[in-house]
Backbone bond lengths (Angstrom), bond angles and torsions (degrees), N, CA, C in turn:
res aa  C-N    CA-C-N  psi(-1)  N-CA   C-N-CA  omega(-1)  CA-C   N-CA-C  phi
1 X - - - 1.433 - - 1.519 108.48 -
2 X 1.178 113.61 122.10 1.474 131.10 -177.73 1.310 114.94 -97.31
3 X 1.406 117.11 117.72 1.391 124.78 -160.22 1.936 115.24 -116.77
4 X 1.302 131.86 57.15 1.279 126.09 176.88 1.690 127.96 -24.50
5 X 0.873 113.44 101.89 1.422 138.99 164.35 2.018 123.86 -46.01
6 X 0.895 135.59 115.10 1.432 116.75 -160.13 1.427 111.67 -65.67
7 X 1.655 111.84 -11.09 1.792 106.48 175.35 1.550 91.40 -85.44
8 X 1.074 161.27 10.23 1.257 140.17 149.91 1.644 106.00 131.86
9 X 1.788 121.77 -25.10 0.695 142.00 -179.23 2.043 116.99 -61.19
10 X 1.478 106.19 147.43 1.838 97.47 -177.21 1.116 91.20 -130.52
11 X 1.650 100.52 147.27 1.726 109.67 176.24 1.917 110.66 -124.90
12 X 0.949 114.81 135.15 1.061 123.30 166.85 1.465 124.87 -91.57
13 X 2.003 101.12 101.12 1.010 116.71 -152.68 1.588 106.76 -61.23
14 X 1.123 120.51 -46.23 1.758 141.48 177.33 1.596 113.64 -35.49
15 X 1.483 106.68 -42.29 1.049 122.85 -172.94 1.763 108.79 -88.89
16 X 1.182 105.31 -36.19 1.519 115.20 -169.78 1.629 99.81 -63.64
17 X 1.649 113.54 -36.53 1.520 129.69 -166.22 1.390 94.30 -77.01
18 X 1.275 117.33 -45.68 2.008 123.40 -148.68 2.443 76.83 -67.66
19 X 1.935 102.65 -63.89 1.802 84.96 167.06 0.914 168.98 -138.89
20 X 1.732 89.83 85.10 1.348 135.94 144.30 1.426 125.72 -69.49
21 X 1.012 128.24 -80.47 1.793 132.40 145.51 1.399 100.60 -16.05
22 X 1.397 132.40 -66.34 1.661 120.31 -160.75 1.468 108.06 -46.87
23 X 1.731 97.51 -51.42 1.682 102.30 -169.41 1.592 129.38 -60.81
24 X 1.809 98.96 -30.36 1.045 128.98 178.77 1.625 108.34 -59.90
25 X 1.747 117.55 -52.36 1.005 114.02 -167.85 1.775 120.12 -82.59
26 X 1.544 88.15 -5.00 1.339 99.04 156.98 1.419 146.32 -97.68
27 X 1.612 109.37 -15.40 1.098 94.32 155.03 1.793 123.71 -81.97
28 X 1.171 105.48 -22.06 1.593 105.25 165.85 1.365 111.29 -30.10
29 X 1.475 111.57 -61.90 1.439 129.51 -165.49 1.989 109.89 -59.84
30 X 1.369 88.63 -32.94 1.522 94.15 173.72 1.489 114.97 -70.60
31 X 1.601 100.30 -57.16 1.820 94.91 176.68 1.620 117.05 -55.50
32 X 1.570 121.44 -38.74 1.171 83.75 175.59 1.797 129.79 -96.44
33 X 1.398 87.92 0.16 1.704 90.25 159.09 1.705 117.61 -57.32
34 X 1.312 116.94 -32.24 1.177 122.22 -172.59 1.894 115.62 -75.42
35 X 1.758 103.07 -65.02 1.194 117.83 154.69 1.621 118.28 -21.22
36 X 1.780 118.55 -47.66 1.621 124.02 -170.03 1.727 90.02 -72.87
37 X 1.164 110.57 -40.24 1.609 111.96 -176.37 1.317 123.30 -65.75
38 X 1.197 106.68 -23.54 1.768 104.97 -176.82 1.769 99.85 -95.98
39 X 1.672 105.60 -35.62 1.704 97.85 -171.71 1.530 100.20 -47.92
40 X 1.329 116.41 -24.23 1.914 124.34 -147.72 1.639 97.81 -77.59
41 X 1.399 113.53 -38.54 1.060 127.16 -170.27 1.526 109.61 -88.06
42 X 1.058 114.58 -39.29 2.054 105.03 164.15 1.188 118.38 -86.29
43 X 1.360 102.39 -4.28 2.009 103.12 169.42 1.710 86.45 -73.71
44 X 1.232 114.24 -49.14 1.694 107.83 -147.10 1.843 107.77 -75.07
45 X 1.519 105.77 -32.78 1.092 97.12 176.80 1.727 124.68 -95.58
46 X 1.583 110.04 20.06 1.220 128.14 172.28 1.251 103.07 -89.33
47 X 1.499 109.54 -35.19 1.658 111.90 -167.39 1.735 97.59 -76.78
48 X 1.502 109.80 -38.56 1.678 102.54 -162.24 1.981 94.96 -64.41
49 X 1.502 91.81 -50.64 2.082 82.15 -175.89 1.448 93.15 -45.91
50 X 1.211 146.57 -86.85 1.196 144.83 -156.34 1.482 111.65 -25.57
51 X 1.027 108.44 -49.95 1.270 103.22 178.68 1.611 134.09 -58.32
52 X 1.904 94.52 -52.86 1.367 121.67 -173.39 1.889 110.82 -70.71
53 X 1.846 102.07 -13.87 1.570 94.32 153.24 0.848 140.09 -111.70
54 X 1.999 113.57 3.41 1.530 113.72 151.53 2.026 93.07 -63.56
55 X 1.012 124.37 -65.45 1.673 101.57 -162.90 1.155 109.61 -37.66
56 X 1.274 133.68 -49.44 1.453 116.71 -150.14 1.590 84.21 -141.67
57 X 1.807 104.74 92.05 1.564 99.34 172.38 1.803 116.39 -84.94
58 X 1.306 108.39 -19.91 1.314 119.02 -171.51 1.659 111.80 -69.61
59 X 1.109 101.50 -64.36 2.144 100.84 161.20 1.259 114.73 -45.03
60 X 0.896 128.91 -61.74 1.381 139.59 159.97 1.698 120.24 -11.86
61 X 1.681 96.91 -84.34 1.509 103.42 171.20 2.031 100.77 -47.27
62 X 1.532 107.95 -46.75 1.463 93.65 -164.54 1.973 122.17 -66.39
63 X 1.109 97.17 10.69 1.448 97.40 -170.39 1.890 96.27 -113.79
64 X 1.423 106.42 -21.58 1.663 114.66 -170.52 1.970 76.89 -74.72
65 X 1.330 120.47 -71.15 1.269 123.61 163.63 1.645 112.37 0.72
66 X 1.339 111.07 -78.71 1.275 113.18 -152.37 1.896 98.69 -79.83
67 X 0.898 120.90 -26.89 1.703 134.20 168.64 1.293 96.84 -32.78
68 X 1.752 108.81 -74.24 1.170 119.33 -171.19 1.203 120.85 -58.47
69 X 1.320 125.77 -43.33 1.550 107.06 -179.62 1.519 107.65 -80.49
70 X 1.393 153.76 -33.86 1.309 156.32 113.78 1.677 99.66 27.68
71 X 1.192 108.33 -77.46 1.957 131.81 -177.54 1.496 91.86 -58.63
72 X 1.328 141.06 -43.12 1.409 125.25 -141.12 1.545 82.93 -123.68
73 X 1.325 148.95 -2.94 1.629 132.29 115.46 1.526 136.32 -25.00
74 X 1.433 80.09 -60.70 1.581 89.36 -168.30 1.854 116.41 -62.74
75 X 1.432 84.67 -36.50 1.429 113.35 -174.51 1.640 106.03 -65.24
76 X 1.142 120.11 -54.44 1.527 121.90 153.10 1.414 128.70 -23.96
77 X 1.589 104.97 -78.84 1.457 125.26 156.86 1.864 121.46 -21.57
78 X 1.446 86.84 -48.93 1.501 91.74 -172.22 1.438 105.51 -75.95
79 X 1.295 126.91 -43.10 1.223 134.99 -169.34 2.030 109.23 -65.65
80 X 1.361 82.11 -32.22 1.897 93.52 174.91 1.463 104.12 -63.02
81 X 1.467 114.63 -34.37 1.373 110.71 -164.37 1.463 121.96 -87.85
82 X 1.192 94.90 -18.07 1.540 111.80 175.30 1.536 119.28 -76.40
83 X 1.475 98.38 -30.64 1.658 108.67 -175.46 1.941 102.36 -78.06
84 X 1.308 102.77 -12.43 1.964 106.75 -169.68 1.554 100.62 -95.65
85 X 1.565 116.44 -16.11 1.282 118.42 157.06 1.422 140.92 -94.05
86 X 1.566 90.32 -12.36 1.815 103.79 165.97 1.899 108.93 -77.43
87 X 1.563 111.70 -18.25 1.007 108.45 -149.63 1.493 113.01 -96.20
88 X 1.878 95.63 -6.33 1.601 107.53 -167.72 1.287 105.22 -93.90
């Protein structure tokens, strides 16, 4: 089906659709080519932490340690600050 254009130009709608679908089914093909590529890469670097805190579980816990009290500062702090603005 031949479709005239008002600059003078004709498009063949059938064809325009058939690529549409091509491009379509290719970028599909890209995202999940991409998606297989990244799972590969947080599998791998899930596996290396896994590993690197069976070696050394004691540093490890001591830094999860220091996170937490770090978080449960701030978290304090904030809560102080909120109470000096409820209070004005």
């Amino acid at each position: 089906m031949q479709t005239d254009l008002s600059n003078g130009n004709s498009v063949n709608l059938q064809q325009l659709i058939n690529d549409l679908k091509v491009v379509v089914n290719d970028g599909e093909a890209l995202l999940k080519s991409g998606a297989a590529q990244l799972r590969q890469k947080a599998a791998a670097g899930a596996k290396a932490t896994d590993e690197n805190i069976r070696r050394n579980p004691y540093p490890s816990m001591g830094i999860v340690f220091g996170v937490g009290v770090l978080l449960g500062i701030l978290a304090i702090n904030l809560m102080k600050s909120e109470d000096r603005f409820e209070s004005n």
